[in-house]
N, C-alpha and C positions, 0 to 999 in steps of 0.2 A: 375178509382176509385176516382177523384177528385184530383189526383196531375199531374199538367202539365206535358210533354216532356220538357226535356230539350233540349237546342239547340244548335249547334256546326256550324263554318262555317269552310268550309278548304280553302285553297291557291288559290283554282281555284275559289271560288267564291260560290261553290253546295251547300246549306246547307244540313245538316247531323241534324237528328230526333232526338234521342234514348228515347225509352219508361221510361214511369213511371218506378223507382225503386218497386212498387209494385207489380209490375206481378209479377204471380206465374211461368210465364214460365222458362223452365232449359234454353233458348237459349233467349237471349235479341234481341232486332229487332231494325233495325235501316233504318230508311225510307228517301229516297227521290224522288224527285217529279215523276220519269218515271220509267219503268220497273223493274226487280227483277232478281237480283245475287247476289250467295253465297257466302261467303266470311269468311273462317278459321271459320266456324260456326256460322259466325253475317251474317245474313238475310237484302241485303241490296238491296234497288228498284233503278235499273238504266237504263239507256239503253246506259251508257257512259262509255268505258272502262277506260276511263285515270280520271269519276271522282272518281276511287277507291281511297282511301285515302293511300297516299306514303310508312305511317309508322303505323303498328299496333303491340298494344301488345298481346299477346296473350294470353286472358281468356276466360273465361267460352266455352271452347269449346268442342265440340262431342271427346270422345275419338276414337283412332282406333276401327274397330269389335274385335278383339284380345283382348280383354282390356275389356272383359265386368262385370268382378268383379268389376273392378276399377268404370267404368263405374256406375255400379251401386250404389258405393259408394259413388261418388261425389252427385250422384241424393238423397241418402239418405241423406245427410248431412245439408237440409233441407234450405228453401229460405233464411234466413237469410244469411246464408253460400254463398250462389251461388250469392244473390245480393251482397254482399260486392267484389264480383270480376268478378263488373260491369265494360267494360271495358271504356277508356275516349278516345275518338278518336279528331282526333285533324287534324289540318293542316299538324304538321311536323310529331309527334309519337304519343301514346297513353300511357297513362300512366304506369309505368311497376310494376308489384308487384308479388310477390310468391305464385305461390296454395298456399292453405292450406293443401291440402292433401299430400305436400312433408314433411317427417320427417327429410329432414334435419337441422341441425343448424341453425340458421339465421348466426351466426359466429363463429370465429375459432378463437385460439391463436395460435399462430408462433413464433417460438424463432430462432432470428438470432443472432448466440455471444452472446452479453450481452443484446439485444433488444429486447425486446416484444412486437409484432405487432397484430392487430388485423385486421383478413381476415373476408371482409365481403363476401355476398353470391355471387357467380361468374354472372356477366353478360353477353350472349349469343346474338350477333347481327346475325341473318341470313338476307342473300341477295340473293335473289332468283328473276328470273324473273315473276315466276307466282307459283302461288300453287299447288302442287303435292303430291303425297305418300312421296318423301323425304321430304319436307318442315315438309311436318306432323311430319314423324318419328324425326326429330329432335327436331321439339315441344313438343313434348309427352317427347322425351329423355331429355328435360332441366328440365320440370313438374317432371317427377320421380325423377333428383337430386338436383330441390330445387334452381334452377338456375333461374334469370331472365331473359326474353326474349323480343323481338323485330326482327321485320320484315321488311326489307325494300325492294322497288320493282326496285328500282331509284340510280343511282350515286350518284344524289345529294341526296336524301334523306337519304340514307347510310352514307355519309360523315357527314351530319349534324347534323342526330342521332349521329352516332360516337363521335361528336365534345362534344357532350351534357351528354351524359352517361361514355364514355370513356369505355367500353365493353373489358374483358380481351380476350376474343373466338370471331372470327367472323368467320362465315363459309359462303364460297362464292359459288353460282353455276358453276360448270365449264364446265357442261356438254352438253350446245348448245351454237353458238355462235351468233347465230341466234337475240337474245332478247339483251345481251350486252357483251361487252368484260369483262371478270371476272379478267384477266391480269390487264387491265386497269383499272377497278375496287380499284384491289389491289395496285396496284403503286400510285395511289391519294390517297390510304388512308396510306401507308410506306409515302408519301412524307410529312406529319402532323408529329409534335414530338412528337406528344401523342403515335406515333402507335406504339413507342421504345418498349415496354411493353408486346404487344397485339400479341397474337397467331392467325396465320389466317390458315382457312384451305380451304383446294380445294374439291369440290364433286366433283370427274372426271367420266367419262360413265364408265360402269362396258368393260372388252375387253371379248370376246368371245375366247373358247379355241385355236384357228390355230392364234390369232393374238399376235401379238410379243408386250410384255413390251415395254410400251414407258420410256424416261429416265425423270426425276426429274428434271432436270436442268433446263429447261425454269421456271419452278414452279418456282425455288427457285428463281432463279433470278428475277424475274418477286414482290418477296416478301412474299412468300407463304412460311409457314413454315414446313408443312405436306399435303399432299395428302389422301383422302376418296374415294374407290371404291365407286359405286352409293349400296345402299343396303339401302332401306326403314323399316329395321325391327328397332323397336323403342330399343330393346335389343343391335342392331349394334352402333345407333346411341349412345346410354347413353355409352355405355362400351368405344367409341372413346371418348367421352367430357371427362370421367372423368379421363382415361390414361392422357388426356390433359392437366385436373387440378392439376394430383398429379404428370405431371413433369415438361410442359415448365411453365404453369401458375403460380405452386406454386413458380420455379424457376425466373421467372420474378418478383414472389412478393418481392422476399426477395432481388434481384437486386434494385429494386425498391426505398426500401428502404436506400440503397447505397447514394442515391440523399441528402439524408438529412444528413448523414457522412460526404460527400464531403462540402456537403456547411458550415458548420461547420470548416473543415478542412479550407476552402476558406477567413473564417473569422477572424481566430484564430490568435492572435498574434505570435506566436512560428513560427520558420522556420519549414517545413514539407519536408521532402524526402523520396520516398518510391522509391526502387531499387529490378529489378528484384534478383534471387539467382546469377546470372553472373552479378548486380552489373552494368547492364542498367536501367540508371534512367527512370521511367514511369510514376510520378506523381512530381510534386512541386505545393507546395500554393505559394499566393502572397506574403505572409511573406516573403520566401523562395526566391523571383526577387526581394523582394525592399533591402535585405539584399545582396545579393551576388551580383547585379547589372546585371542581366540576364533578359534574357524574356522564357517563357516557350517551347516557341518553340523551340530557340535554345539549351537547356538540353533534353526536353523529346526524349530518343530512344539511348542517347550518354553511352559510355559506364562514367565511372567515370573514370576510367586512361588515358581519351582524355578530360579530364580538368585540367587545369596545377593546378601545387599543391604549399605550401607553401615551402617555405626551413627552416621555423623555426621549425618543427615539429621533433626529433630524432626519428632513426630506430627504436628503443627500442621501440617507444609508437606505431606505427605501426605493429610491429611485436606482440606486446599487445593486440590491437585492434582484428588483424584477427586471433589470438588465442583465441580470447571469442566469437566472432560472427560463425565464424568455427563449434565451439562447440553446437552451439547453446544456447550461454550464453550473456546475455545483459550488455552490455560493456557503461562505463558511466566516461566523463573526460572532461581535457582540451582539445582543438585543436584549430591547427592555421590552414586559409582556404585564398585563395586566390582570392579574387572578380575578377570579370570583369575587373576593371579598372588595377589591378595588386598591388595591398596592400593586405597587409595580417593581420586578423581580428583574435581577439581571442575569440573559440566558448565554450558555454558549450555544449558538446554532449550528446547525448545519442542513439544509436543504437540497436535497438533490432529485433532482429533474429522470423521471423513470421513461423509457422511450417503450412505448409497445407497438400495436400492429399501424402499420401504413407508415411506420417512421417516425411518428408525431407523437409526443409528448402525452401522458396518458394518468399518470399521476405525477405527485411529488409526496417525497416522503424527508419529514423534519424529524430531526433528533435534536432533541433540546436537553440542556445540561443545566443545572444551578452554580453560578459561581460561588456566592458568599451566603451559606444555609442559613446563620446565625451571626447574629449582631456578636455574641459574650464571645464567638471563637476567634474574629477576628479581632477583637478588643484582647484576649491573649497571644494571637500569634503577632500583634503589631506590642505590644507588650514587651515581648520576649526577645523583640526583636530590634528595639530599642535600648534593652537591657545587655542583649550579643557585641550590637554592632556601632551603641555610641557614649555608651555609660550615663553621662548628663550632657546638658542642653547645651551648655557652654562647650564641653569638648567634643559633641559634633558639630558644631558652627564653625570651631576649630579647624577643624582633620576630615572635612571631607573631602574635599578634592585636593588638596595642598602637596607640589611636587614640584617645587623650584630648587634647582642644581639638583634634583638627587640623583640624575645619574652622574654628576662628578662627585659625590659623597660614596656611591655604594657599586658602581661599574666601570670596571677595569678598561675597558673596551671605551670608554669616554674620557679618556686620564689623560688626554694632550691637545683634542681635536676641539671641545667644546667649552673652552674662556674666552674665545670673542667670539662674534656670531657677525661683524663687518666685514664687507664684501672685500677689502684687500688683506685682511688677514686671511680670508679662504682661499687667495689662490696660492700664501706663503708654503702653507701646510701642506699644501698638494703634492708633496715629494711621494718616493718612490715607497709602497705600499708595503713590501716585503720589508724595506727598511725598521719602517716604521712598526713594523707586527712586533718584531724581533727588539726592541729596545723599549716594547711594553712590557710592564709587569699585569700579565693578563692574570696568573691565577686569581681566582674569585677567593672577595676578601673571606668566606666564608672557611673555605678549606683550613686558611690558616689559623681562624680562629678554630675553629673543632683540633686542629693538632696541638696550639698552644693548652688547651681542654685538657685533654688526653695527656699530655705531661703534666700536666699538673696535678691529674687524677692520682698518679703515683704515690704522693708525698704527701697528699690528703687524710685529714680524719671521715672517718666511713661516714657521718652523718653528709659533711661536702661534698664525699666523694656520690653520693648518691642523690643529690640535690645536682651536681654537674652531670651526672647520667641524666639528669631527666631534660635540661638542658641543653645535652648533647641531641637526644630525639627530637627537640622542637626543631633547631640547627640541622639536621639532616632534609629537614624537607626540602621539594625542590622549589616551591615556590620563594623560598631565599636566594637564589637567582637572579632572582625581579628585583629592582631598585626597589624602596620606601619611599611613600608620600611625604614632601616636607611641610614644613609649618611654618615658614617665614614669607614674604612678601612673593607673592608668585607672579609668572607671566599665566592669565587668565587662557590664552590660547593653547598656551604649552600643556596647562592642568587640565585644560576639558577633553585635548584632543586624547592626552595621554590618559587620563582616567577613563575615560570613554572607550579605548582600545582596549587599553590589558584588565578592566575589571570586568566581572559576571552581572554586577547590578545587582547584585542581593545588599547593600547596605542600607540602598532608601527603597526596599520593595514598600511597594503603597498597596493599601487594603482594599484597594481600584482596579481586582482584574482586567487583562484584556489580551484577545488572541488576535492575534494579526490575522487577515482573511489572504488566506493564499490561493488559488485555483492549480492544483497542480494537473498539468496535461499528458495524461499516460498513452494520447496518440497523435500520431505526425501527418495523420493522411491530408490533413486541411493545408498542409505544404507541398508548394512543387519540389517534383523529384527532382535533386541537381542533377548536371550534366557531369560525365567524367571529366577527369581533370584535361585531357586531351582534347575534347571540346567545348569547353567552355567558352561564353560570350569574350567577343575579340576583349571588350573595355573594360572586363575582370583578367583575363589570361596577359594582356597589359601590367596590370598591378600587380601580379604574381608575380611577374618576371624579377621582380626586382626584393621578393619576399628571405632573402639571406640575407639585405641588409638591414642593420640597429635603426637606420633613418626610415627602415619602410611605415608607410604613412597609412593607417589601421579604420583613420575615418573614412580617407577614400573608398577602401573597402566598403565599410559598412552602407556608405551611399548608394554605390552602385549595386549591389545587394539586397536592399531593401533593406536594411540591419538585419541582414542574416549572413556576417562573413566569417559564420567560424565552418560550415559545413565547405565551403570554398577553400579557404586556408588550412584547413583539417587535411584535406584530400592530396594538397600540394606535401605537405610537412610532411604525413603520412607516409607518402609515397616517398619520400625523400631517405626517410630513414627505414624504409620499406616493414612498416608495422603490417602489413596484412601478410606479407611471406611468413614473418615471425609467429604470427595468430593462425595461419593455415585459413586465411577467410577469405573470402572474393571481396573485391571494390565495390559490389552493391550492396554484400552487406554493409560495410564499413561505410558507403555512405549512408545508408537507412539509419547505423546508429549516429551517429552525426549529424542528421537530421533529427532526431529522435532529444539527442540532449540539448541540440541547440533549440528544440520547442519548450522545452523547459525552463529555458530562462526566459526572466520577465523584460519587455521589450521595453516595458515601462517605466524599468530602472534608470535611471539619468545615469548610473556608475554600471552596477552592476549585472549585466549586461549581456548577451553572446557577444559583446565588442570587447568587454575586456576578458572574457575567456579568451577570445583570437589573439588578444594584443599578449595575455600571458602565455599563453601556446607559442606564439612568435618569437619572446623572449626566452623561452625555455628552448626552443630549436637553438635558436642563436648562441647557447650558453654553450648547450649539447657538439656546437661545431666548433670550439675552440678543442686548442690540444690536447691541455692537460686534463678538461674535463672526459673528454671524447677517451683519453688513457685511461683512468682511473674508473670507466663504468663499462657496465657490459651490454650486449645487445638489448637482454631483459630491461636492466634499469634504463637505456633510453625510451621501450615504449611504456614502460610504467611511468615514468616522466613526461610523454610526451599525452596518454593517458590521464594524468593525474592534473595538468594545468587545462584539458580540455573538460573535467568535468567537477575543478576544483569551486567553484560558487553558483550549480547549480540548482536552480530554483529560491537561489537567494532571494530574499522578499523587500531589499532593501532598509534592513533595517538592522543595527545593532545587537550582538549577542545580549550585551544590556538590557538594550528595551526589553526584546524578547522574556530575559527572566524578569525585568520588572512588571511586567506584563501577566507574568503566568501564563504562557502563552504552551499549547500542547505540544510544542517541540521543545522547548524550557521544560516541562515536564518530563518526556521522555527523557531526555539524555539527564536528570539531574542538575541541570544549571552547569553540566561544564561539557565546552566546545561543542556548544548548541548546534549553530550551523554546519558547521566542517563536519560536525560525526551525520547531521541532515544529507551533505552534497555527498557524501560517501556511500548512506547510504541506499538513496533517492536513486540515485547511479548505476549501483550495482541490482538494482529493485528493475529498474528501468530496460537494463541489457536485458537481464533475466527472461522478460516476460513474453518474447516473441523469437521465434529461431532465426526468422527475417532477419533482427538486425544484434543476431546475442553473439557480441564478436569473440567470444572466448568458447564456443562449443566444441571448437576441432584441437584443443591444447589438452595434453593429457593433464590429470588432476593434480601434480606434485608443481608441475608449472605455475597451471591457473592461482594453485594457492599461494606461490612466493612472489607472481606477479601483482595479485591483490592485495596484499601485506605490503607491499610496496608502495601501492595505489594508497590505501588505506593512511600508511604514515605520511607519503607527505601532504597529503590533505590536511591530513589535522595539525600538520608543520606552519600550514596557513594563520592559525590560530596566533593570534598575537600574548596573552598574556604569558605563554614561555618566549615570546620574543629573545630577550637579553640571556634565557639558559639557550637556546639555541646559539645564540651567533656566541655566546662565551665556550660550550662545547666545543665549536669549529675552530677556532682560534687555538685554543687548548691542543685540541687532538690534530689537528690539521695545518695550522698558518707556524706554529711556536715550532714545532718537527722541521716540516719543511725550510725555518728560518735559519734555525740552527745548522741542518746540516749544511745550507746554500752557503751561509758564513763561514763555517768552520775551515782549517790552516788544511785540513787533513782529508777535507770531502774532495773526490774526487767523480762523484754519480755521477750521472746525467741527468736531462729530466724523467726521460723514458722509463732511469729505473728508480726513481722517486714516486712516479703515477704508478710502478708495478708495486713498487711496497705499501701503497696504500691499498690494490688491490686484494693486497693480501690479506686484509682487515676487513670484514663486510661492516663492522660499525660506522669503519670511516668513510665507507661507500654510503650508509645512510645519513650521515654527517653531510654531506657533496649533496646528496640528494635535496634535504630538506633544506639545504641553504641555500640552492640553486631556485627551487621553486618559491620559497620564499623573497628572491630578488627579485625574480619573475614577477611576482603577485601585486608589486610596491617598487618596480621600476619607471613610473611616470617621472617622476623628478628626472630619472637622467634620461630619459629622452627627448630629442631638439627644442627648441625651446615652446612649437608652434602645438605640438603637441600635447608637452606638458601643462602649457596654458591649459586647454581644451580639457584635460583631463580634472584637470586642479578643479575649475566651474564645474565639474559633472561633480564629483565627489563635494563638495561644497553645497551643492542643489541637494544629493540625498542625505546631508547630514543636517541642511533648515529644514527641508519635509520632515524626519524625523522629529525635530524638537517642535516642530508645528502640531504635528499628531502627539503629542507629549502632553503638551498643552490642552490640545483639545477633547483628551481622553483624560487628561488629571491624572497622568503617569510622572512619575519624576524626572524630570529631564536631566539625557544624562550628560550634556556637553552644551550647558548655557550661553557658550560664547557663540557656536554655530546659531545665531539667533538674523534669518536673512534679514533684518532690517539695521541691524550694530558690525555685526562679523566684521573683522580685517583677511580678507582672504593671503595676502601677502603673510601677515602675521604665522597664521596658520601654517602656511607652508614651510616659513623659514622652521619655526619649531619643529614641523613633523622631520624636515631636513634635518634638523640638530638632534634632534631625539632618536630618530630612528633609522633615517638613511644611509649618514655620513661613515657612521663604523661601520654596518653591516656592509656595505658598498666598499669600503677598506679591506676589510679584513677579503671577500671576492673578488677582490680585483686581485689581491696578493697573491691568490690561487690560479683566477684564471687568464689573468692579465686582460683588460679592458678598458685600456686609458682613449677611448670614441665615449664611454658611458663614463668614468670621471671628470671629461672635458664636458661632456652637457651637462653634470653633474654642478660643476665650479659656475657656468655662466647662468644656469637658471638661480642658482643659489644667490648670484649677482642683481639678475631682475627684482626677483621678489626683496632682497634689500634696500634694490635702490625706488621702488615701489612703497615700500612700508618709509622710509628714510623722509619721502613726499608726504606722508599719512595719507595715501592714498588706498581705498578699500578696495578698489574693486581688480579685475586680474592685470589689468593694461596702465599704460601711462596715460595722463588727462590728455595729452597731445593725440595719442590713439586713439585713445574713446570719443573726442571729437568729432576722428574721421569716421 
């Protein structure tokens, strides 16, 4: 019709015709120069068996007689159709491509673990020596499922296809041996690394009934992964490929995938160990030998108790170890490990317990870190760092903890309360709060010194005046807020408690890494479901009833609870201020997350605790139902509040922001050594909702909400932080208690309270002000409550501040609060200071706001005990008369 043949030459030299794309015909023809044979449907002239071409794909061809619906659908489907899967023959193959009349997918999604892979459509290599009813039927069988195909006559052509397409299926003849060895076949093409992957199958002769099963074992061996009776029905054949695809194929795909894990693992800086459940090593990276000093050969297959170990490690951390991996719990620490050469390194670990089939533990896989690479780096960063942080010897011996009177030297907020510290002077003072705000001189000494600055700058020659600029930038920072350490004769309790609180711990960092082993629990299932708040057990719904009063009693709770009363008290409060209306969420989820954070905390904390979340949750309701607070905030800021105290210390580990950066610990790391924990429980928290819709109680809040509600969340967590202590409560005072003073005094105020708590609404600063001071009285409200409690509380925090200086000690960390030492400690001491230091104003300046004289009166008498306790030199929390009994 005016368009040439195109023309093809193959390997041997023959040239090969194929017709115009515009013939009508359903069978394309393909001519060379002598005689005529058929060929899988293509019409080709030869008189030369071997110039059949090696490799063909198979299109456009006659279907079986069986097939003649199909048959006549392919013909219907009109030239267009049938030309487009014109085939391309070639020297080696022919081009491969998919009917169109297969409805299957072109591709597939596959989720392996975390990976999502994409399966394209299966490729089918047959090898046959010549064409037959089976050839056929499995041609037909790849067309119905949409599978690519190729044909090969030849070893080599088989291989080299192979090498080209890489073919998931190859199906081999095995049925004469006459035309070529199919064994043979198969071991040239296993002997290629492609063929790791590749399912091969055997057509073997069908046996007649009187002949005996032959056995599988030459197959297998030989490379063959299954066997095929001979059975040409295209039904037999399709139902075998696809059994094929949906078990060794699919399973090979996802092995497959393995390859890109591994090299990954291969490059990775981290040391890598992966151990069977018996704890026979079967994987290491190269991290893994350039650190331990091994080669891979010599670990893989060993068990690990036939590698000699270190002798600085204690039985205790060992016996640690196979109690959380055991469990199937991921265990995370220090360890000492002994290389090749015979030195022993110090690692950070982390071993976690792999669970596979039947539920049971199946590997474990360690990642091991180096703390201290080099002796010369640590001898300059301990250098540099004694150069930063103490100049010489004499004035760090000096100035390292030393902070007596300074907060009457440098905070305003202490300027009347704190010159005696005896018990009848504290109930003199105890007048009226407002009073008292208002006849301080709170501005911070700082401000005035930068304004005196700034005048002076005026009249300055330019060399001063640029010497007082620079001056002025040290002066603006906020950490000039904070009192200064003094240097005069100090109370030891008052220095450690206080240095222990508001410092980061980078001044005596020790060249002694260490990570605190934390297990954090990202599921709740190993807990029982609570009950709604409606039916809960009689002897909890008892103790609820009475949850709006300051006296409610926080251990009863936890007793009958099993120490889990914050999902209990959560549910009550909750509902109280009706946080699940506001969140658009049901009570199952909100108890699932409540459940969820209260597995989080460690039960093992003596202080820190789901008991003291409840108790600061409790207190923060209780703040939330007085007036002026209840005025000045909005529905959002009560469940950000009521939010922010239930998941303000979780997963605390017990342990000081201090230690932690003394420590080097990888949460010290992450955050930078500043507001380690708080930026942890914030973000642990929201990590934690996140991960399951069960219990993510923010999913029904549109986006502009959620994000003003967790900006909320977010500050006053980290309000918890103590070393802005004294700029917070100086803040509040400032913007909040001096306002309020004034106008309550003034000749000429005539407001009410109503519209005093509106005007401050009208400031969101000062709504974040209210916030952060609320929660923070919340957080460090044991002193004023009853007396029977604050005891209780006082010994829980006392117990995890000698466990910390005990693990201080016993890891050769700096300790950062030597007085808490359980064997000298004055527990009364301690309190009275933290009382002076840190209670007394902050508890002044809130009360002035929200009026609370139940919490300044247990305030004044526990302040009483612990004097007339210390007054005895007595250490412990009771009178000797009590302790007797």
């Amino acid at each position: 019709m005016g368009c040439a043949p195109s023309i093809h030459v193959s390997h041997s030299g023959v040239i090969y015709c194929r017709d115009s794309e515009e013939s009508n015909s359903p069978h394309q023809t393909t001519t060379i120069s002598q005689g005529t044979t058929t060929l899988h449907g293509l019409f080709v002239k030869t008189d030369a068996a071997d110039s059949i071409p090696s490799v063909l794909a198979y299109q456009s061809r006659q279907p079986p007689p069986s097939a003649g619906p199909r048959r006549k659908e392919r013909r219907e489907s009109g030239g267009a159709s049938a030309r487009s899967r014109t085939p391309h023959c070639c020297s080696v193959e022919a081009e491969t491509q998919t009917s169109s009349s297969s409805g299957k997918a072109s591709y597939a999604e596959v989720q392996v673990g975390p990976m999502r892979l994409t399966q394209y459509p299966i490729q089918v290599l047959l090898i046959f020596a010549k064409e037959d009813n089976q050839s056929n039927g499995f041609w037909w069988a790849c067309d119905r499922a949409g599978y690519r195909c190729n044909v090969a006559w030849t070893l080599e052509s088989a291989l080299e296809c192979f090498l080209d397409k890489h073919q998931e299926i190859i199906v081999i003849d095995h049925r004469n041996s006459k035309y070529f060895d199919a064994e043979d076949i198969c071991r040239s093409i296993r002997a290629t690394e492609l063929s790791e992957h590749t399912v091969i199958l055997a057509v073997v002769p069908r046996k007649s009934a009187d002949q005996e099963e032959s056995s599988v074992l030459p197959l297998l061996n030989a490379g063959f992964d299954r066997q095929f009776m001979e059975n040409s029905s295209v039904t037999a054949c399709y139902n075998e490929l696809v059994q094929i695809e949906h078990g060794e194929v699919r399973s090979q795909f996802k092995l497959r995938a393995c390859n890109a894990v591994f090299t990954a693992l291969d490059h990775c800086q981290e040391a890598v160990e992966i151990t069977s459940e018996d704890h026979v090593i079967q994987y290491v990276n190269p991290a893994f030998e350039r650190m331990m000093g091994y080669c891979k050969g010599e670990l893989i297959g060993k068990e690990l108790t036939e590698l000699p170990k270190s002798d600085k490690n204690s039985a205790d951390l060992l016996d640690n170890i196979n109690t959380f991996i055991k469990k199937g719990k991921e265990w995370q620490g220090v360890y000492y490990a002994r290389r090749k050469s015979g030195d022993s390194i110090q690692q950070h670990v982390k071993i976690t317990p792999v669970v596979g089939q039947g539920g049971k533990i199946r590997h474990f896989v360690s990642l091991k870190r180096l703390h201290c690479t080099n002796e010369n780096s640590k001898q300059l960063y301990k250098s540099h760092r004694e150069d930063k942080y103490t100049g010489d010897n004499s004035q760090s011996e000096s100035s390292s903890y030393k902070c007596k009177n300074r907060r009457k030297d440098s905070v305003d907020v202490k300027s009347i309360t704190s010159q005696s510290s005896d018990a009848p002077s504290l109930q003199t003072r105890r007048y009226s709060s407002m009073a008292r705000i208002h006849s301080m001189t709170i501005e911070a000494p700082i401000t005035k010194v930068i304004n005196i600055i700034n005048a002076a700058q005026e009249n300055s020659p330019i060399t001063v005046a640029e010497a007082l600029d620079r001056v002025l930038e040290i002066l603006r920072t906020t950490e000039l807020y904070s009192p200064q350490l003094g240097t005069k004769d100090e109370d030891p309790h008052t220095s450690d408690l206080v240095g222990g609180l508001m410092n980061d711990g980078l001044r005596r960092l020790s060249g002694n890494e260490y990570v605190f082993s934390k297990n954090i629990n990202l599921s709740h299932t190993h807990l029982p479901v609570p009950n709604t708040i409606s039916d809960v057990p009689p002897c909890i719904a008892e103790l609820l009833d009475n949850e709006e009063s300051w006296d409610f009693n926080i251990f009863e709770l936890e007793a009958v609870t099993n120490k889990r009363p914050l999902v209990y008290l959560g549910l009550k409060v909750f509902s109280r201020f009706g946080v699940s209306e506001f969140l658009n969420c049901s009570e199952a989820t909100l108890r699932a997350w409540l459940q969820v954070i209260e597995a989080n905390y460690h039960s093992s904390n003596s202080y820190h605790n789901s008991t003291h979340a409840a108790d600061v949750l409790h207190a923060t309701a209780f703040f939330l139902g007085k007036e002026r607070v209840k005025g000045s905030l909005d529905h959002l800021d009560e469940v950000a509040a009521l939010i922010a105290a239930t998941i303000h210390d979780v997963d605390h580990p017990g342990r000081t922001n201090s230690f932690l950066c003394n420590a080097g610990s990888e949460l010290a790391v992450l955050y930078n050594d500043t507001a380690v924990l708080e930026s942890h429980h914030t973000a642990l928290a929201f990590q934690l909702t996140m991960k399951d819709s069960k219990y993510n109680i923010f999913k029904n809040i549109d986006r502009n909400r959620y994000r003003t509600l967790r900006q909320a969340i977010i500050d006053m967590v980290l309000a918890t932080e103590m070393t802005k202590h004294f700029e917070h409560v100086n803040k509040f005072v400032n913007s909040i208690n001096k306002p309020m003073a004034s106008e309550e005094t003034s000749p000429h105020s005539e407001g009410s309270d109503t519209e005093c708590t509106a005007n401050i609404k009208n400031f969101p600063d000062n709504q974040t002000l209210i916030k952060r001071m609320m929660i923070k009285c919340a957080d460090v409200a044991n002193p004023c409550r009853p007396l029977e409690l604050c005891i209780e509380w006082a010994g829980r925090i006392s117990e995890e501040y000698f466990a910390q200086t005990d693990e201080e000690k016993r890891q050769g960390l700096p300790v950062v609060m030597p007085v808490f030492d359980r064997n000298t400690c004055s527990i009364p001491k301690s309190q009275i200071s933290f009382i002076d230091y840190f209670i007394t104003d902050m508890f002044d300046a809130w009360d002035a706001f929200a009026h609370l004289p139940v919490l300044m009166q247990h305030l004044a008498n526990n302040y009483k005990h612990w004097k007339t306790l210390d007054d005895l030199k007595c250490k412990s929390l009771r009178l000797p008369s009590e302790n007797n009994n």
